[in-house]
N, C-alpha and C positions, 0 to 999 in steps of 0.2 A: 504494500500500500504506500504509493506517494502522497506527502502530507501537504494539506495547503500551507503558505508561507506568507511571511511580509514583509516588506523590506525598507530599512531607513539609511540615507545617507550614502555615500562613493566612496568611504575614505579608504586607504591602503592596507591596514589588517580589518580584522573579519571576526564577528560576535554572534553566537546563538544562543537564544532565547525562549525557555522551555516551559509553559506555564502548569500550575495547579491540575488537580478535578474541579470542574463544574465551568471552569475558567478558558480561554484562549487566548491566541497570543494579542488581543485586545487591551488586555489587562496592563499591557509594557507601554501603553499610550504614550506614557511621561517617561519611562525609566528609558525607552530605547533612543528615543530623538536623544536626550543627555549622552547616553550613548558616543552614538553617530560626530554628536560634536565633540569627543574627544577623540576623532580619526579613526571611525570605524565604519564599514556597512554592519550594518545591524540586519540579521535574519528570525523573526520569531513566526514560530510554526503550531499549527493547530494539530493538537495530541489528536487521535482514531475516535470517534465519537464526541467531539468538540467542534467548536467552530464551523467553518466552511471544509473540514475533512471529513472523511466517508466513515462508515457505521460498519456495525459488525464482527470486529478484531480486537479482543480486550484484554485478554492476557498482558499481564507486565511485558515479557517478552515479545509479543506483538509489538506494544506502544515502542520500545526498543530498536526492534526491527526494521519499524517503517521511519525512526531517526536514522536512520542509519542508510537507508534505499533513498531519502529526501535530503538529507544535511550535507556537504562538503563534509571531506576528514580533514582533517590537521589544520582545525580554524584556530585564531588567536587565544580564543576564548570561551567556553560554555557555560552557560548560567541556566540552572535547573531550580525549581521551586517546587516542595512537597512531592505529589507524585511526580511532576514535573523532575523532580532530583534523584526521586527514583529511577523513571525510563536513562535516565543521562547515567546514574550508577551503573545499570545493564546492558550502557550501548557504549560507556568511553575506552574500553578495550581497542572497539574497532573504528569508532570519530576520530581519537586519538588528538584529541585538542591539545596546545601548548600548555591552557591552564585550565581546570573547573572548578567550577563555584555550585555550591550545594546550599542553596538558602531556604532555611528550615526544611529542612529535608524531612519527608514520611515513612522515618524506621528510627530504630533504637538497635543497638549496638548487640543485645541478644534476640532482633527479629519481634519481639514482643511490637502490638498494635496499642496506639494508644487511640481512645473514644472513637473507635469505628462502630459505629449504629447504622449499617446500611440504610436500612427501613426510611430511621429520621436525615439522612443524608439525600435519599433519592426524593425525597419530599420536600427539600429547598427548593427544586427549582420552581415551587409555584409560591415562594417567599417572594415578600411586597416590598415597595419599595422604604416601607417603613421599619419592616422588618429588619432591613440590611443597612439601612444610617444607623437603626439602635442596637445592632452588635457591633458596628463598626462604625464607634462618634467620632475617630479623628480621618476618617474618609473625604474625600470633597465629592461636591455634589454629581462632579463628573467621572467621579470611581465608582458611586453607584450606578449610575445610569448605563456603563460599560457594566456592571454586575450586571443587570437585569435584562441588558442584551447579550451575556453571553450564556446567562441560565437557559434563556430562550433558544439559545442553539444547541444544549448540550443533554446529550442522550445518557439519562443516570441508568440504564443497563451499564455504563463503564463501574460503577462501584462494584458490582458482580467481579468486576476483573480485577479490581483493589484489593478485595478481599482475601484471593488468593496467596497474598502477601502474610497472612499472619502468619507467623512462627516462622518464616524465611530472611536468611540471613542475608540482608541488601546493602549496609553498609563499606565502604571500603578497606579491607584489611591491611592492603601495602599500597594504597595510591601507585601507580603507571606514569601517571603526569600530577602538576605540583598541585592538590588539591585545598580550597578553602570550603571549612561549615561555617555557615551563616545563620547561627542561632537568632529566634526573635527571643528577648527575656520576657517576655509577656507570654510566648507560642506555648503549644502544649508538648514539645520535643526538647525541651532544652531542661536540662538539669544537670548541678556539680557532676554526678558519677559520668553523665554522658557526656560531656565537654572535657572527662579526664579520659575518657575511652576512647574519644575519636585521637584527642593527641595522643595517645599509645599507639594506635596508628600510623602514625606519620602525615594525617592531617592537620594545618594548621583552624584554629578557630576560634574567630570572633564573634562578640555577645553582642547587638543590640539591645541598650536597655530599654525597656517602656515600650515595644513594639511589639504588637500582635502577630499574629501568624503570616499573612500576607507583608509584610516587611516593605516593601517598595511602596505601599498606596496608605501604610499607616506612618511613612516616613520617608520622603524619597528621598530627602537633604543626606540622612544617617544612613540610609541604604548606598547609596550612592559614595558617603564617605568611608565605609565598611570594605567598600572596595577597592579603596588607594591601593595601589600596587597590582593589582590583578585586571584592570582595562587601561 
C-alpha cells in the first residue's frame, strides 16, 4: 500500500512526519512549515486507515510496510508520534534515516499497554467539538478544527490493529541510527523507570514538562525547542 503524502518546502535535507491514531498528517499544520524553514522539504504521510490513504491493512506491520513502499530511505530525519513512533520503530531498520525522533511514543519498555479501551477509543470519532477544547484547553482553535477533520477521515477498525500490540516488545533495544524519546511530562508514557530504561538503551531523552500527549499542538515553541540538535 502506497501512503498518501504532503509536502512543505524545497530545502536541501529531507524530514518525515508520522502522525498518531485517529490523526493524519494534518495535524503537523504548524510543526512542518517550522520545519521547512529551517532547510528542509518536509514529507508527512497519512498512516493505512487515516487521512486521504486507503483502508483495510492494520497490522503494526502493515502500517510499517507501507512506510517503507511510500517514504524515501536514508532521509535526514524521522519524527514519529505515539503509534505514529510505533510504525517508525518497525520500519527504521529499513528507512534507515540519519536521525529518529520518537515523540511520546505508544509502548513501555516491557511491551505492557497503557489505557487502551478500544471500545471508548473507536467512539471518539463522533467527539464534538466541545469535547476536544475541554481535554485539550491549551489547543488553539485551529488544532481543533484539524481534530474534527481528521476524526472525520479516520476508520477506528485501525484500533483493532493497535491492539495487537499489547504484550509486544516495540521499543528500541540498540538504536541502528542516533535515536531521540520525546517524553510529554503531562502524557500517559512517561515515567522515572521509563526514561531510565530507554537511556539503558542507548537512547537519548528528553522531558517536556507541562505537555500532554500530542506535544506539538499543546506546545509547539517546546516541541520544536526539544529538538535542537536533531532538525
Amino acid at each position: 500500500m502506497r501512503l498518501h503524502t504532503r509536502t512543505w518546502g524545497d530545502g536541501e535535507r529531507t524530514a518525515v512526519l508520522i502522525h498518531g491514531m485517529m490523526s493524519d498528517s494534518r495535524t503537523w499544520h504548524r510543526v512542518a512549515p517550522a520545519i521547512a524553514e529551517r532547510g528542509h522539504r518536509v514529507i508527512g504521510v497519512d498512516l493505512p486507515g487515516h487521512g486521504a490513504s486507503g483502508r483495510g491493512h492494520y497490522r503494526p506491520q502493515d502500517w510499517a510496510d507501507a512506510l517503507v513502499q511510500t517514504l524515501p530511505s536514508e532521509v535526514d530525519v524521522a519524527i514519529g508520534h505515539s503509534f505514529g513512533a510505533v510504525a517508525l520503530a518497525l520500519a527504521v531498520d529499513r528507512l534507515r534515516p540519519g536521525r529518529a525522533v520518537y515523540a511520546d511514543p505508544a509502548w513501555l519498555p516491557d511491551g505492557r499497554r497503557v489505557g487502551m479501551d478500544p471500545v471508548r477509543i473507536k467512539r471518539f470519532k463522533q467527539a464534538t467539538r466541545e469535547q476536544i477544547a475541554e481535554l485539550n484547553p491549551r489547543w488553539r482553535p485551529e488544532d481543533v478544527d484539524v481534530e474534527l477533520a481528521t476524526l472525520r477521515d479516520w476508520d477506528p477498525d485501525t484500533v483493532d490493529g493497535a491492539a495487537l500490540l499489547g504484550g509486544v516488545e516495540i521499543a528500541p533495544r540498540r538504536p541502528g541510527v542516533p535515536s531521540l524519546v520525546l517524553f510529554a511530562g503531562e502524557g500517559p508514557f512517561c515515567s522515572e523507570a521509563t526514561v531510565i530504561a530507554m537511556r539503558g538503551r542507548g537512547l537519548e531523552v528528553r522531558v517536556v514538562p507541562g505537555a500532554g500527549h500530542t506535544i506539538h499542538r499543546d506546545d509547539l515553541a517546546a516541541f520544536l525547542g526539544s529538538l535542537e540538535g536533531w532538525i
